[in-house]
N, C-alpha and C positions, 0 to 999 in steps of 0.2 A: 484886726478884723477876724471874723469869725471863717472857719476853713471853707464854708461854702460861697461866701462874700468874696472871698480872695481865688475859687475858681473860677466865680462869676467873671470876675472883673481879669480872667485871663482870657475872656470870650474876642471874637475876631469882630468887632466893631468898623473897622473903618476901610473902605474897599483899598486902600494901598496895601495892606495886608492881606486881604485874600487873593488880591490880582499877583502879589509878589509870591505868595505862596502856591497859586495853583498855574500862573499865567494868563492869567486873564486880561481884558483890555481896559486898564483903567478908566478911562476917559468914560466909556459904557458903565461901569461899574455905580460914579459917582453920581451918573443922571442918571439911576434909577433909585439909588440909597437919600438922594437930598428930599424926595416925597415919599419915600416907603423905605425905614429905616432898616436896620441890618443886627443881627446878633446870634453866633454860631457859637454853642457852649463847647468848651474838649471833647466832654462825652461826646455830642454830635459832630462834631468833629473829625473823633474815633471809630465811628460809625461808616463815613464815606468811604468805599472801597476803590469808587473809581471817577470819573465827572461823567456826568450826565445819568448816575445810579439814582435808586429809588430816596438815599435818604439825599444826597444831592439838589432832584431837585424842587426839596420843600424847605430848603432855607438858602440857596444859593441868588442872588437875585439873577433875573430875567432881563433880556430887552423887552417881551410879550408882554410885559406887564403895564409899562407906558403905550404900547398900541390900544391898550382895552381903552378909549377915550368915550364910547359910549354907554358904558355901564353905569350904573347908582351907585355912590358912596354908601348909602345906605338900604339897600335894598330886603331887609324884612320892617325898616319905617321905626327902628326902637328911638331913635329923638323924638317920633310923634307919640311915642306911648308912653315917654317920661316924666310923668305927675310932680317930680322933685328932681333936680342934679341926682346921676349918677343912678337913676333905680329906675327900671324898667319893668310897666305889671300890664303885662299883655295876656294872662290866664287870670281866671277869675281867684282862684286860691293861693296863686304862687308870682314871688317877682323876682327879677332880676339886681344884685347890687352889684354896683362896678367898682371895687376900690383900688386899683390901681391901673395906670395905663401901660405898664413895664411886666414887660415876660422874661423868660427864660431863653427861650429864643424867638424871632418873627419871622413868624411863617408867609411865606410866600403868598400865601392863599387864603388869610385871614379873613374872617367874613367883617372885621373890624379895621380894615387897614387903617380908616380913617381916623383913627384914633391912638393904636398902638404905639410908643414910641414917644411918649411924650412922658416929661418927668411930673414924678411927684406921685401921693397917695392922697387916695379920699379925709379931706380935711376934717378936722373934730366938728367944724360948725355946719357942714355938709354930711352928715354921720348923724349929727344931731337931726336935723329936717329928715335924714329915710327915716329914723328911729320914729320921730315923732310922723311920720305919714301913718308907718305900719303902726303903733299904736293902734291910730284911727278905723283904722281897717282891719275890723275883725275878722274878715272873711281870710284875709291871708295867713296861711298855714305852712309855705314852706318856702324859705327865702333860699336860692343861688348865689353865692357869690362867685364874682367874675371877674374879668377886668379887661387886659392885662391878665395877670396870674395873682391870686391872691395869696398863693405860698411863695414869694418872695417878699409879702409885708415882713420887717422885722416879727419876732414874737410877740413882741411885747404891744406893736400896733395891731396885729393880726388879735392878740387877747383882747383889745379894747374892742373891738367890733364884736367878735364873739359873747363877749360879757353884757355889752348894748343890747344887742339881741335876743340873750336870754333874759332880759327882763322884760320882755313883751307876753306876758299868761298864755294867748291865743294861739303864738308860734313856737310849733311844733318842731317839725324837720330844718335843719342846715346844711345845707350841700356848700359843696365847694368844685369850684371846676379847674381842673389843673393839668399843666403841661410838665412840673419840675420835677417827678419821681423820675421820669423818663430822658430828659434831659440835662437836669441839676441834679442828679441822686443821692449828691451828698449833701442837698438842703433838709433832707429827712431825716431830722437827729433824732436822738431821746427825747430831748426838751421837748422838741417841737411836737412827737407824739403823746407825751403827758398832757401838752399844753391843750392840743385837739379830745384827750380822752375827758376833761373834767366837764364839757360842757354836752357832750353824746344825748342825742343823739345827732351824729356829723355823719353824712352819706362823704363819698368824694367822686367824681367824674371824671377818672383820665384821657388822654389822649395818644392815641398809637394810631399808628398808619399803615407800619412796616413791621414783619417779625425783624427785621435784621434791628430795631430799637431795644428789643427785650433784653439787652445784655446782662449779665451775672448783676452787677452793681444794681442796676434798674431792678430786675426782679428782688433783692436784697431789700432795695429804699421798699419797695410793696408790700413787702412781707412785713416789715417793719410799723406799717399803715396799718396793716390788717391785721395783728398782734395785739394794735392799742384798740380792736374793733371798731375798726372803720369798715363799711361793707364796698367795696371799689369796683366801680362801674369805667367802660372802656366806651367812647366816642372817637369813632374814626371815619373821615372824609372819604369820600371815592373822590380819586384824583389819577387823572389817565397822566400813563406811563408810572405810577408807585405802585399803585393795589387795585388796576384795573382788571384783573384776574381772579380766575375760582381757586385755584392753588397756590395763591401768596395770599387771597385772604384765607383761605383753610389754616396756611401756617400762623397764621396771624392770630385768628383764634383761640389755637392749642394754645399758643406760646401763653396768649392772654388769661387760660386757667389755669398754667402750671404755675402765673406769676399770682394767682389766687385775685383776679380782675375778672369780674363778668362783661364779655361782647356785651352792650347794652344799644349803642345808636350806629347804624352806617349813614351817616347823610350825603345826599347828593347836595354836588357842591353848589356853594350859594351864586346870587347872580352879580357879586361884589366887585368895583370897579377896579380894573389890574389883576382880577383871578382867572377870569374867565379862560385862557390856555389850560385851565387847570382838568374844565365840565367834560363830562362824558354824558353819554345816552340813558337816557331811565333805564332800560331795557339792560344795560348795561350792569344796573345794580337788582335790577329782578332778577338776571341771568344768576348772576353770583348768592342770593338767596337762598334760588331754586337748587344751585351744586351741592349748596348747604346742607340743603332741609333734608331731613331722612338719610343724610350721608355722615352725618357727624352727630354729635351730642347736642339735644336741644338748648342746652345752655352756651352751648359757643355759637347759636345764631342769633344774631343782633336783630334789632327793629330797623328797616330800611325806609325811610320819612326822606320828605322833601320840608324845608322853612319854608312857607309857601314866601313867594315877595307879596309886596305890601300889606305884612303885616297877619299875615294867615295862620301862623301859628305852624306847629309839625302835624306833618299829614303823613301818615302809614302806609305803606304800599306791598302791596305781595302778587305775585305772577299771578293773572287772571285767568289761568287754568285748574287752580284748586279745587274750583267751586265750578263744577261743569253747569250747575243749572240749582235751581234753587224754588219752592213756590208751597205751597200750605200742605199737600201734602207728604213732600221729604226732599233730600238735596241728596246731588249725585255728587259725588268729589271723585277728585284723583290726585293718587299719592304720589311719592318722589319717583315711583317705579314704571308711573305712568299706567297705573292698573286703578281700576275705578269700581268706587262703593259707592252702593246708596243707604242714606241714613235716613228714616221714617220718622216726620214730624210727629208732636204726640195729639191723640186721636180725642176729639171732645166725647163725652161719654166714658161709659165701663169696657168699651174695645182693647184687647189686648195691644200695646203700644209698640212691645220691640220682639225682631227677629223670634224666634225658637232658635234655642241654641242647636246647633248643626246646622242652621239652615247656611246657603251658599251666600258668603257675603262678598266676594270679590269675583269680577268683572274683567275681561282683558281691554276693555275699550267702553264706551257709551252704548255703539250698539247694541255689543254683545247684554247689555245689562237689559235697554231695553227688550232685545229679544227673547230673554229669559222672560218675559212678561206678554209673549207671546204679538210684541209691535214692532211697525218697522221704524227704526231710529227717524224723528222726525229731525228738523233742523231745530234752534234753540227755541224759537219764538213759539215751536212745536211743541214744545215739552209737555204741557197742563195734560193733554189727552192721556199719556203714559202714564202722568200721577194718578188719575181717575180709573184709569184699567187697572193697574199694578199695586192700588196700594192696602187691599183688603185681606189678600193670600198669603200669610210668612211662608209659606212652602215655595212661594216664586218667589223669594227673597235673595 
């Protein structure tokens, strides 16, 4: 077997083994692994520093997870949006393929439980049908593969889906979405990044939770990624008691550019049956944005989206104080400092559009700004009046 095959397959599988290893109570162990399977790599393994830590517990199973009895198996509805086995095109330009149902490890909190765990890879004559859908459909430009984890197809199977794909003229982009640099580190050979450079352009989408995942080897498999020019983007869940904090995601972050991974998604967590111990508060992931923004480098703050359920697609979200007020003719904002500008819509006609440099462009508050405009701070529904006084003068600017 190949040296990544042979660490896989030293993964902790079966709860008699982690119950003996950490003391656990088997009996609990095995009703929750018989519906929601189990697979802890060394690396992550090597990772746990104590029970009930952060990397703990996103692969340790749960009793919580059999309480969730009211939740959707499938709650963003991708069975209802699958035109063919195994492909999901829920955006107008881009779909989903799943070709395997097998990871690296499963996660406690998968938005796929319902599926994860089961053997085998997307079959040649089920390969053939997405090929032949996308074909069809010239509109699609940027195919995901998913699964499961699609870097644990052999190479040689992971090349034939590749190769399928590039002979469709219309499709452009290939992404890949994966858990194994982080986990399986040593799945990232040579091979495998020749194999990925000859068909580029390949995006890839990791997944990290925790800085304490970025270990030397993980950073090593990325760089490795991103050598063969791969551009590698970071998807990470909010999940209360891992990285429900502004300063383990800050670390989280940093760790993520120095492994040369761009923060790309925080999602709040899905509403998937057996995760829900997992959800925290929206406000919860605005909070942590907000520590972000203007505190760190804008490339280390991700997009904060909800999946919407059934079927809504990702939806963006940023704290609702940026944008104090907003209407034709200019928006007030306020910055990470909590200090407030306004910015002057552009003006129809030949009227000079922006500030005179020098002019005063920051504010310690809304009212102070109005009041430079000679009003008293209305409330919001207030606001038109201030843009109609204030927006003809740059010297009250």
């Amino acid at each position: 077997m190949e040296d990544w095959r042979q660490v896989l397959a030293k993964s902790i599988v079966k709860p008699k083994d982690l119950a003996g290893r950490f003391g656990l109570d088997l009996e609990e162990l095995e009703a929750i692994v018989g519906p929601y399977p189990m697979r802890i790599t060394p690396t992550v393994l090597g990772t746990i520093k104590e029970k009930g830590d952060a990397i703990w517990k996103q692969v340790v199973p749960e009793a919580a997870e059999l309480a969730d009895i009211d939740a959707e198996d499938d709650p963003l509805e991708e069975d209802l949006m699958s035109p063919v086995p195994h492909l999901v095109h829920r955006y107008p330009d881009r779909v989903l393929l799943m070709v395997t149902n097998q990871c690296p490890i499963y996660r406690r909190f998968c938005t796929r439980k319902r599926l994860v765990g089961k053997p085998g890879f997307l079959k040649k004559g089920e390969l053939d049908r997405a090929i032949t859908y996308l074909r069809q459909h010239t509109e699609v430009r940027d195919v995901i593969l998913s699964g499961g984890d699609p870097l644990l197809l052999p190479d040689h199977l992971l090349e034939r889906v590749l190769k399928a794909l590039r002979t469709i003229p219309h499709l452009e982009i290939v992404r890949i979405g994966s858990r194994v640099p982080g986990t399986l580190p040593e799945r990232i050979t040579p091979e495998l990044c020749a194999l990925v450079k000859r068909y580029h352009p390949i995006y890839m989408n990791l997944h990290f939770n925790h800085p304490d995942e970025l270990t030397p080897a993980v950073k090593a498999a990325c760089g490795m990624l991103a050598d063969a020019g791969v551009p590698l983007g970071a998807q990470t869940v909010l999940l209360k008691g891992v990285n429900d904090d502004p300063e383990v995601m800050k670390r989280l972050v940093h760790q993520l550019l120095l492994a040369r991974v761009k923060p790309y998604y925080l999602y709040q967590a899905d509403l998937t049956k057996g995760t829900n111990h997992f959800r925290t508060t929206v406000k919860t992931g605005l909070n942590i944005i907000k520590a972000l923004q203007g505190h760190t480098s804008g490339m280390a703050v991700p997009h904060f989206v909800i999946d919407a359920p059934g079927g809504g697609g990702k939806i963006p979200l940023l704290p609702d104080d940026y944008l104090v007020q907003l209407d034709e003719d200019g928006a007030v904002l306020q910055n990470y400092e909590d200090k407030t500008f306004r910015y002057p819509q552009p003006k129809q006609g030949n009227g000079r559009e922006l500030p005179m440099v020098g002019a005063r462009a920051s504010y310690n508050s809304p009212a102070e700004a109005y009041a430079a405009c000679g009003d008293t701070y209305p409330d919001r529904d207030g606001y038109a009046a201030w843009g109609n006084s204030c927006g003809g003068d740059s010297d009250d600017l």
